[in-house]
C-alpha positions in Angstrom: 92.1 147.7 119.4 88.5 146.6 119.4 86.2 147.1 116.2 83.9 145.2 113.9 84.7 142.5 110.6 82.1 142.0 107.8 81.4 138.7 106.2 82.3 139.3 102.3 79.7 137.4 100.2 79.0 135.5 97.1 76.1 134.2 95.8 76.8 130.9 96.6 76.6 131.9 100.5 72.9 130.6 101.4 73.5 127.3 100.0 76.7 126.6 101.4 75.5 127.9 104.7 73.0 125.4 104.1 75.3 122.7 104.3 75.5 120.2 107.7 77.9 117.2 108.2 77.1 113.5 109.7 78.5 114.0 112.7 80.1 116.4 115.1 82.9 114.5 114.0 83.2 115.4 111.1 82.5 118.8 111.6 85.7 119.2 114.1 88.2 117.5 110.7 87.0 120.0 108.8 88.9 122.1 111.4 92.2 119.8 111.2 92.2 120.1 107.3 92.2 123.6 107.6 95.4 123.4 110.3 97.2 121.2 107.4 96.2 123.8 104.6 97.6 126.4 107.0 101.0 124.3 107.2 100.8 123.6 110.6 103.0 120.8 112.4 100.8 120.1 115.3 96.8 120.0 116.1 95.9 119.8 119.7 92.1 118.9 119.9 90.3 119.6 123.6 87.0 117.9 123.9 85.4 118.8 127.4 83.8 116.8 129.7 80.5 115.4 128.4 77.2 116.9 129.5 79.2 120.3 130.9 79.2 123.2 129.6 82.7 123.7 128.7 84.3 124.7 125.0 85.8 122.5 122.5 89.5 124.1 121.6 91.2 123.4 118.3 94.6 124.8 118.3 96.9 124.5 115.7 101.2 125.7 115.3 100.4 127.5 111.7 101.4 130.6 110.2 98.2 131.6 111.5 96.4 135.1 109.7 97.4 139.0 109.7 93.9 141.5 110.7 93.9 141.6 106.4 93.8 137.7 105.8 91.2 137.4 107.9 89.4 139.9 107.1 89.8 139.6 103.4 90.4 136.3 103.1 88.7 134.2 106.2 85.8 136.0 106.2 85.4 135.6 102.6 83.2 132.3 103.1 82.4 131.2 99.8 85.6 131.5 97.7 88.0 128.7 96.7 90.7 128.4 98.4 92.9 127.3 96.0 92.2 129.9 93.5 94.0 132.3 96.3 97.3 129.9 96.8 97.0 126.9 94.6 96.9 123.9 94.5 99.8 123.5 97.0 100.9 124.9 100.3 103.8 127.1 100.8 105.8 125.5 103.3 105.0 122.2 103.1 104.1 121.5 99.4 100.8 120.1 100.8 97.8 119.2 98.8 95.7 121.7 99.5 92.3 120.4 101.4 89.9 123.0 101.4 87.7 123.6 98.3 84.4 125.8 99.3 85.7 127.9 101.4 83.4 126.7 103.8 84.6 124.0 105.9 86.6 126.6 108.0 83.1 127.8 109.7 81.8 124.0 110.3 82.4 124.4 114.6 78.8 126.4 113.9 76.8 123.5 112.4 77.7 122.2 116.2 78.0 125.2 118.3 76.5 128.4 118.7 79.5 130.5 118.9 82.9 130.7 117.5 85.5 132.9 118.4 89.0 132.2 116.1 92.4 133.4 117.5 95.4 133.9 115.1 99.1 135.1 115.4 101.1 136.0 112.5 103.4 138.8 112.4 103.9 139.4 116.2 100.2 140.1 116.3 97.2 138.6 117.4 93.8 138.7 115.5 90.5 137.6 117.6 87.0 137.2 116.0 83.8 136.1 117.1 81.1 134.8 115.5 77.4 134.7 116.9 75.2 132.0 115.2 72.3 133.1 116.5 73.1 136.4 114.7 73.7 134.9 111.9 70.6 132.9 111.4 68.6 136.5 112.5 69.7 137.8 109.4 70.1 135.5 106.8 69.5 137.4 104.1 71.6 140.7 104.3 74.8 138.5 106.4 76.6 141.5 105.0 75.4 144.1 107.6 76.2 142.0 110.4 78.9 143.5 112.4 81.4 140.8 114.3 83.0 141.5 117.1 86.9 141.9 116.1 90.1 142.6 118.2 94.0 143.0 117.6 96.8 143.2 120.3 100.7 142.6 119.9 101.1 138.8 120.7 102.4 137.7 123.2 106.2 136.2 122.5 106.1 132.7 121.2 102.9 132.4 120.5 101.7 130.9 116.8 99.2 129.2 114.8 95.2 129.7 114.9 92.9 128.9 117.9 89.4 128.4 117.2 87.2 128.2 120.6 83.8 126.1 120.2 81.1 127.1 122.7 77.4 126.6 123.6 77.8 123.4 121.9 74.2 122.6 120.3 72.2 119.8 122.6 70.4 118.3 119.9 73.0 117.1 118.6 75.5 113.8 120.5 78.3 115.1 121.8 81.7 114.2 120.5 83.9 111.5 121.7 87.3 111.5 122.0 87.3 107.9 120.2 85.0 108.3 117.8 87.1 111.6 116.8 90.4 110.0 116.7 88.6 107.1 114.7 87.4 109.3 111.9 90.8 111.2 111.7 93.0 108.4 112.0 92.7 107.2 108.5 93.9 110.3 106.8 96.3 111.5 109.3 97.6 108.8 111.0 100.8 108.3 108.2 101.7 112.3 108.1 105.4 112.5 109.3 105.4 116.3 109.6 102.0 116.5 111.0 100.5 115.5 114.4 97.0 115.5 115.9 96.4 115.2 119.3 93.0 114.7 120.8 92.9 115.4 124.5 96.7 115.5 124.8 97.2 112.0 123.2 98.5 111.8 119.4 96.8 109.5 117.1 98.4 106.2 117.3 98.1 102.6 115.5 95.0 101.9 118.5 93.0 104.1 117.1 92.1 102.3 113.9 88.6 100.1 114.4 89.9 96.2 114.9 92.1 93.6 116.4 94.8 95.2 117.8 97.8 92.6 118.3 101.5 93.9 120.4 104.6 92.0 120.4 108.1 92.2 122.0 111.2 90.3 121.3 114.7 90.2 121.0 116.2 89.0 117.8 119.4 88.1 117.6 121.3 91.0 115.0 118.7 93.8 115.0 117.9 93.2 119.0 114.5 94.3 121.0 111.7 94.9 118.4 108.4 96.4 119.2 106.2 95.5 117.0 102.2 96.3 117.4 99.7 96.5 114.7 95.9 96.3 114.4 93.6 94.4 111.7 91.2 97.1 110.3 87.7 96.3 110.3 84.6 97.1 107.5 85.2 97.9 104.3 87.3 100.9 104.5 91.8 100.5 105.0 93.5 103.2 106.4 95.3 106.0 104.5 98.6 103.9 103.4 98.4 101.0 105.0 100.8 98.4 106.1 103.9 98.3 109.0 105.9 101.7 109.4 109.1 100.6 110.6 110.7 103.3 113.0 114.9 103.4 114.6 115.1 105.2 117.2 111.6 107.3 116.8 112.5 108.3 113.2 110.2 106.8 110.5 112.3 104.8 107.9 110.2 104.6 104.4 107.2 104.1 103.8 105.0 101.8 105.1 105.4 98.4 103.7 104.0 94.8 104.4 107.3 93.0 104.3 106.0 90.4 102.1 102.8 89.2 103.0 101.3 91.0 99.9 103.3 88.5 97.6 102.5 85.6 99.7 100.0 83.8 98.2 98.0 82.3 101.4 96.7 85.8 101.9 94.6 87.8 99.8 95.8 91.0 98.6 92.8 93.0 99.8 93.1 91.6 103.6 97.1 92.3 103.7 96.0 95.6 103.0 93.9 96.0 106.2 97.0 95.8 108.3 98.2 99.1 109.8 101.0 98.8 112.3 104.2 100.4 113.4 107.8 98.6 114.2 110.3 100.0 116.7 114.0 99.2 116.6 117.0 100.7 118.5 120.6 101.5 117.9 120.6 100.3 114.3 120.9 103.3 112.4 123.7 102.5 111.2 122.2 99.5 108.7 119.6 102.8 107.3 120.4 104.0 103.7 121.7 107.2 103.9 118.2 109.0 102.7 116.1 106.9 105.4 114.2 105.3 103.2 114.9 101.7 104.1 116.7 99.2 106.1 119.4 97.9 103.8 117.8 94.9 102.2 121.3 92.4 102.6 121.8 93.4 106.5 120.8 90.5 109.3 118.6 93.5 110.5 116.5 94.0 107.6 116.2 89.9 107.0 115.2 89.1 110.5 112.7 91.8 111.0 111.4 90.5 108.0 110.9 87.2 108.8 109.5 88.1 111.9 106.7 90.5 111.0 105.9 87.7 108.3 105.7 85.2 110.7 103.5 86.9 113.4 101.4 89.0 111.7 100.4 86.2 109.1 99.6 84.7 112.5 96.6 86.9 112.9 96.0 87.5 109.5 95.1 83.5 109.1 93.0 83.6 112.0 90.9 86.6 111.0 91.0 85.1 107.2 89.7 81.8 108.6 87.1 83.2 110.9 85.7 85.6 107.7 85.9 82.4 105.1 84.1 80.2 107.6 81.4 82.6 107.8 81.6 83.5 104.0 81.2 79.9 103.4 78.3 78.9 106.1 76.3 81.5 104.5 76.7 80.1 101.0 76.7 75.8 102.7 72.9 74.9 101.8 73.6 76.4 98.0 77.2 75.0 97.5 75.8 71.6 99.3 72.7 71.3 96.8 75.3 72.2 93.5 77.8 69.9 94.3 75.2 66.9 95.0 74.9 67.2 91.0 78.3 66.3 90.6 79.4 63.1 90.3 81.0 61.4 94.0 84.8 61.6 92.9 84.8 64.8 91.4 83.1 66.8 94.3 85.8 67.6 96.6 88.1 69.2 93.7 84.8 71.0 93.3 84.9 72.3 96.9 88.6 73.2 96.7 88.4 74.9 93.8 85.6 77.2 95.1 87.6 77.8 98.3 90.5 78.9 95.8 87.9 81.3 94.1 87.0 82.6 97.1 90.2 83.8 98.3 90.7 85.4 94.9 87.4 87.7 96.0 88.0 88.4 99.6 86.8 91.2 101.2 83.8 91.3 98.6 80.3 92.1 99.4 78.2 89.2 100.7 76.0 89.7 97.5 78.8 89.8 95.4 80.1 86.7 97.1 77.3 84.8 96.5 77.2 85.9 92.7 80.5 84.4 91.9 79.8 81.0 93.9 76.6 80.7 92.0 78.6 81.3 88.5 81.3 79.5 89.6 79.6 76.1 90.7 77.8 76.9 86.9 81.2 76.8 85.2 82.5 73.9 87.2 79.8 71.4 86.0 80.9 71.5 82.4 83.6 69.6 80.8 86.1 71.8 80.0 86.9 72.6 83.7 86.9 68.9 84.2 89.4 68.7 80.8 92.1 70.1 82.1 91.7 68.7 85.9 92.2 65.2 84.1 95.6 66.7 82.6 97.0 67.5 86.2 96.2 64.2 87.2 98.3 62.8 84.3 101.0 65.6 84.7 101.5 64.4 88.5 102.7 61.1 87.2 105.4 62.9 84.8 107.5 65.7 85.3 107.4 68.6 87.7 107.7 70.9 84.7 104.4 69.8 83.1 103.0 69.6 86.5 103.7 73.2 87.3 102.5 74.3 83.5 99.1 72.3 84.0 98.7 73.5 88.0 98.8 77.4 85.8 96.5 76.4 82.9 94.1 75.0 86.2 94.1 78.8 87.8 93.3 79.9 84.4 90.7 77.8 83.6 89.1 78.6 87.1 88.8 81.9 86.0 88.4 81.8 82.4 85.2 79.4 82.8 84.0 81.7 85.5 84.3 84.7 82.9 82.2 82.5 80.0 79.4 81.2 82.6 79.5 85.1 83.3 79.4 86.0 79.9 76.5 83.3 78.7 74.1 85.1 81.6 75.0 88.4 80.6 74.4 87.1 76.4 71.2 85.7 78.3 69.8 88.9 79.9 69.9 90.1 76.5 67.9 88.2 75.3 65.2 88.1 78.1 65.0 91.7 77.8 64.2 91.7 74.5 61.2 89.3 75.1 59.9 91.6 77.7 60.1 94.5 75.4 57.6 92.6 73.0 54.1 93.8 73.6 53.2 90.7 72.6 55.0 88.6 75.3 52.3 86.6 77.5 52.9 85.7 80.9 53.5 82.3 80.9 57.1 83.7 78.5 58.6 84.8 80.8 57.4 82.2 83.3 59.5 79.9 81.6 62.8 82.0 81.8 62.9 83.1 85.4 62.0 79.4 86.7 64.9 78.2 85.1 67.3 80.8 86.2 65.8 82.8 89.4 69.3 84.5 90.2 67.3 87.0 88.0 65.4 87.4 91.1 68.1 89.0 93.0 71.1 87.8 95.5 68.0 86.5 98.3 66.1 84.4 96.0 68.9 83.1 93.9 69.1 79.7 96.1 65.5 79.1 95.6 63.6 76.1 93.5 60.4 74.9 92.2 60.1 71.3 92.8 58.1 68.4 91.4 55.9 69.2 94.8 55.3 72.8 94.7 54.5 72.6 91.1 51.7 70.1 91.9 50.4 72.2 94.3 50.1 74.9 91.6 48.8 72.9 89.3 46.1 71.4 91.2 45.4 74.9 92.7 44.9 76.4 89.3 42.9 73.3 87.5 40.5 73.2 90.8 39.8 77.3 91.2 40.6 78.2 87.7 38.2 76.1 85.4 34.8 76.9 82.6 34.5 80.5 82.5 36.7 81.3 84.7 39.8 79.1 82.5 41.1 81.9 80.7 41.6 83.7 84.4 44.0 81.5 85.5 46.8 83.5 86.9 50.6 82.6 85.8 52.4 81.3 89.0 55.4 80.3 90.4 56.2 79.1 93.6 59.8 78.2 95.4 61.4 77.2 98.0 65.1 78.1 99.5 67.3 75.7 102.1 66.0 77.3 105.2 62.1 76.1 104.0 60.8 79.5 103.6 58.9 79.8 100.5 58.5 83.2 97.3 55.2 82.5 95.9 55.8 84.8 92.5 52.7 86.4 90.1 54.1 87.2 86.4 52.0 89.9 84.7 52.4 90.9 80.9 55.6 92.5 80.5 53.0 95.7 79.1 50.9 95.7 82.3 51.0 98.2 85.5 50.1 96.4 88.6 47.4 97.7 90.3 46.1 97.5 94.3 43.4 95.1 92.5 46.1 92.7 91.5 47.9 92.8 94.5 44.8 92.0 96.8 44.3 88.7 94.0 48.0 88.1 94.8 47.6 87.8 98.3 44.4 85.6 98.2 46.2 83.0 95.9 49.2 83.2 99.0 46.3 82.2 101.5 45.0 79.8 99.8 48.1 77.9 98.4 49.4 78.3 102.4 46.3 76.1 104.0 47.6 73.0 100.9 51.0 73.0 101.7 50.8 72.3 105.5 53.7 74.5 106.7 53.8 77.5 109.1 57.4 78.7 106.9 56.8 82.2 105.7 55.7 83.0 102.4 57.1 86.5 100.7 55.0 87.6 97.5 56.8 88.8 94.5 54.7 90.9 90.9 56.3 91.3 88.3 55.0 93.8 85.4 55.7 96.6 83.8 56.0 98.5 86.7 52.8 99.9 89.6 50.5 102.5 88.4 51.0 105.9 89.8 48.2 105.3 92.2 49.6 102.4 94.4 52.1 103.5 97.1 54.7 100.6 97.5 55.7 102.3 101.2 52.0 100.8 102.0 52.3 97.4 100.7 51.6 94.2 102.9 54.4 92.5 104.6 56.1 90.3 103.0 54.8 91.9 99.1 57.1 93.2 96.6 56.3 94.9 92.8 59.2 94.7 91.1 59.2 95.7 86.7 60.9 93.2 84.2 63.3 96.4 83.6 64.2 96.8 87.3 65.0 92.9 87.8 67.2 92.5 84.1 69.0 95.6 85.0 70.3 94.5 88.7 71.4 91.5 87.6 73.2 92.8 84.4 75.0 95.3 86.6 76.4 91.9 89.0 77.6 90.2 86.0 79.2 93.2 84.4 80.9 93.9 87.2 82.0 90.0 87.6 83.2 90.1 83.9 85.4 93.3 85.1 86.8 92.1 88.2 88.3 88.6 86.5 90.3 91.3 84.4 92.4 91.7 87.3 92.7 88.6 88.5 
């Protein structure tokens, strides 16, 4: 029986209609979430040749729509889903996914047809949907008439097809390895549900990383396969750690057999393995409900100790690689900082950063360098150096005053970090009040961002003004800036960083907009104090004011020049030590 279907619209239509996705990608899981809302068991994902001209096929094993549903219910494109069957699924108890009521038509933002097949009942539903047509008319979508069909299905058959053709050229065609990348961390851990994508399920390989395999034989619980992969960038997979499997059955949930209470590793990089362990003929030492190995069996120990053994293996050599970078990046700072120190007490200084480092692995390099810079603060004052002196005289005594010092030590580590953190924040405070006074003068707040130019921001934190560059100023200012032209004399700080590159910064009154007039001035005091310092190292620009007045586009600045307002600056750095304060909460 061939006829027409009718979209059934809400106001909400244009917008949503509206709405595109990052990649075709992502467009094709909106598709998969829609198979899981639909209970299915399987996905089988078809990506064609690339460059041909062949359909992308999204198949699922769901209970799939009657001619009604989809009429009154699929073609209903802006309603929420869950409002029509809750928050959970049917047969699966699954969290429902989809929210819109959109995501179901996202094979258009990437293709210019879609025709959807679906079997429930004994019969089979087919629709089409032209998004050419669509796009024609926009504003009455109503009156558009879709081609629809229904025929008795053919036996066996189930779920919902959806057929993807004249796939849009402007857009990169979709890989097979991107797409499994993008769905493996949310479907990867689903028991009852499988996606396949071009006939090959999504597997521990597919996460982004260092993907290690291993086979042994051990001696109770026999040949062990046991293959996992490291995840890269910031983002773990859905449930991460080892899945241990007997006989193809998944026993658990996943679990990390230890390495996240072992303290050589931090917590955040045990959580970036993902792997999977399989075992054979054991099934007797599995609890009754699945759900683990039984913790006393030879099985259970020697598995343990293996997976702790091997993958701490790779986890050391991936920790060490990223701390050895961490720690290059932050060498000239730590290097300058620890020179201060007195000779005996500088490698305890050293260790004791490394320490504080592992506590914040995985943390941005900004953040990093935040916490090295408050942390070197804290350890050149006393009462860090207090309670070192204490371990020193504990190691002489007992082991049970040893161990209670060794704790007080961590502690202290952190509880010095937090007050260093809490002086700067106590600090900003005050600076912004200074800046807030109309009456604040240049040379103000001069005084407080020499002193402390982590103010700056993360890539000028490492700089300093030196007994050299300041006489360069000076004898700038008193040469130039003299008679009439005295009360003129610009407010100017230059500095220096480790790799000689130099921020040559002009403070305006807290109350002043810069203008392009300024910023010209700016860059003639750069050439000139460039032909008295006999270097070819780059020198950035920095203005600080108020703000720029509306006039000045900062997209058409010089290279190399930067406005920033007191506000801006007190703000960022606020927001790094608030969130250091927060963070040693939870350490």
């Amino acid at each position: 029986m061939n006829e027409s279907a009718y979209f059934s619209v809400d106001t909400r239509l244009t917008r949503l209609l509206g709405e595109t996705y990052r990649s075709s990608e992502a467009a094709l899981k909106e598709l998969v979430d829609n198979a899981w809302d639909a209970d299915a068991r399987n996905v089988w994902i078809t990506l064609p040749t690339p460059l041909t001209s062949e359909a992308i096929v999204v198949r699922d094993d769901g209970t799939g729509m009657t001619s009604e549903e989809m009429r009154g219910e699929y073609l209903n494109i802006a309603s929420d889903k869950r409002t029509r069957m809750g928050d959970r699924t049917q047969r699966h108890n699954r969290k429902v996914k989809g929210r819109k009521g959109i995501g179901k038509f996202a094979g258009l933002t990437i293709a210019e047809q879609m025709q959807v097949s679906s079997v429930a009942r004994g019969r089979k539903s087919t629709l089409v949907i032209d998004k050419r047509e669509l796009v024609e008319n926009g504003s009455d979508l109503e009156a558009v008439p879709l081609p629809f069909s229904e025929a008795i299905a053919t036996e066996g058959e189930s779920g919902t097809t959806i057929t993807l053709s004249r796939l849009d050229a402007r857009l990169n065609f979709p890989t097979a390895e991107r797409l499994r990348e993008v769905l493996i961390y949310e479907y990867g851990r689903e028991d009852d549900f499988r996606v396949h994508v071009n006939g090959m399920a999504l597997s521990v390989q597919d996460v982004p990383g260092r993907t290690t395999r291993l086979n042994a034989t051990l001696p109770s619980a026999g040949a062990i396969d046991l293959h996992f992969t490291l995840s890269e960038g910031s983002k773990v997979p859905r449930s991460p750690g080892i899945i241990l499997k007997v006989d193809g059955k998944a026993v658990g949930r996943p679990q990390l057999f230890g390495l996240d209470e072992d303290d050589e590793i931090p917590p955040k990089l045990a959580r970036k393995v993902y792997g999977e362990i399989e075992l054979s003929g054991v099934d007797e030492f599995v609890t009754a409900d699945w759900g683990a190995l039984i913790e006393n069996s030879k099985v259970f120990q020697e598995v343990r100790a293996y997976v702790q053994v091997e993958v701490k293996k790779e986890l050391k050599i991936s920790h060490a690689k990223d701390m050895r970078l961490q720690k290059a990046r932050l060498e000239k700072q730590v290097q300058l900082r620890l020179q201060q120190l007195p000779e005996h007490r500088r490698r305890f200084a050293r260790e004791a950063l490394n320490r504080i480092l592992m506590r914040f692995y995985g943390e941005s390099e900004e953040r990093i360098a935040t916490i090295a810079d408050v942390a070197l603060d804290a350890i050149e004052h006393d009462a860090y150096w207090a309670v070192f002196e204490s371990i020193n005289d504990s190691s002489r005594g007992d082991m049970e005053s040893l161990a209670a010092a060794l704790d007080q030590f961590g502690l202290v580590e952190l509880s010095t970090i937090g007050t260093q953190a809490f002086h700067r924040l106590q600090f900003l405070d005050f600076l912004d009040q200074l800046v807030q006074n109309p009456k604040t003068l240049e040379k103000d707040a001069h005084k407080a961002f020499e002193r402390n130019p982590w103010i700056l921001g993360r890539s000028y934190a490492t700089m300093s003004s030196n007994l050299t560059l300041r006489h360069v100023i000076a004898t700038y200012c008193n040469a130039e800036f003299k008679g009439d032209r005295a009360s003129k004399r610009p407010d100017l700080l230059l500095s220096q960083d480790y790799g000689e590159r130099y921020l040559l910064v002009e403070f305006k009154r807290p109350a002043h907009d810069i203008t392009r007039d300024d910023v010209a001035q700016a860059e003639k005091y750069r050439d000139d104090l460039s032909s008295k310092l006999n270097s070819t190292s780059p020198m950035a620009v920095m203005m600080i004011g108020r703000g720029r007045v509306s006039t000045l586009d900062a997209n058409r600045l010089s290279e190399g020049v930067s406005i920033h307002s007191y506000a801006s600056l007190i703000s960022s750095a606020r927001a790094q030590m608030d969130w250091l304060v927060a963070s040693l909460k939870y350490q």
